[in-house]
N, C-alpha and C positions, 0 to 999 in steps of 0.2 A: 504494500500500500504506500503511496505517496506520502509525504509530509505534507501536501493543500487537503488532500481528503482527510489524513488523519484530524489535521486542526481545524476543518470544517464541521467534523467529528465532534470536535470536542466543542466547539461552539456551539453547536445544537445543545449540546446536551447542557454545556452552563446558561443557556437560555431557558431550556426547559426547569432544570434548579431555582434557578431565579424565577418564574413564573410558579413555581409551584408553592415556594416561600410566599410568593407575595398572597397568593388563595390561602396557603395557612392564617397568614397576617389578618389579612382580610373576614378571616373566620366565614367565608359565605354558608358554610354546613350551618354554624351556629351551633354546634356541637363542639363541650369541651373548654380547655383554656389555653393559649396559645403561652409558649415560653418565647418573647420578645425575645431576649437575650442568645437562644443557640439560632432564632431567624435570620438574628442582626450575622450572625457570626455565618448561618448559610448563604448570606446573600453578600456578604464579604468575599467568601470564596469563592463565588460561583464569578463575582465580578472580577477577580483575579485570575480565573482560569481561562475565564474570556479574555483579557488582555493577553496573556501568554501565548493562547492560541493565535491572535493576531499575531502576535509577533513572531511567530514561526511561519505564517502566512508572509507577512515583509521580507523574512531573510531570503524565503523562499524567491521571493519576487527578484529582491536585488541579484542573488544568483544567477536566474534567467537573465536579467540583462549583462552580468556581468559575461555569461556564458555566450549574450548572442553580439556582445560589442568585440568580443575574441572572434568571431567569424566574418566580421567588417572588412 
């Protein structure tokens, strides 16, 4: 598997985290009590695995052109 699929991969999936935190948040069931503090803490990391996965996305990229300016 590539590194743009893998970290497309992963983006999905820190988008889905972060969407699901925010439904806990949210409480839409209305069932239950929601622990603020491990959400804060879910939604910290899901936003840092999405940044990383960009950036494995950029280096990606830079590569390519570094790879297609050697064939110039």
């Amino acid at each position: 598997m590539d590194p743009i699929s893998t970290a497309r991969y992963g983006m999905m999936a820190a988008t889905r985290s972060l969407a699901d935190s925010a439904a806990r948040m949210a409480n839409i069931s209305g069932e239950g009590e929601v622990d603020y503090a491990s959400e804060a803490v879910a939604r910290i990391e899901a936003k840092q695995a999405f940044k990383a996965n960009v950036a494995v996305i950029r280096v990606a990229d830079q590569m390519w052109d570094s790879l297609l300016a050697l064939q110039r």
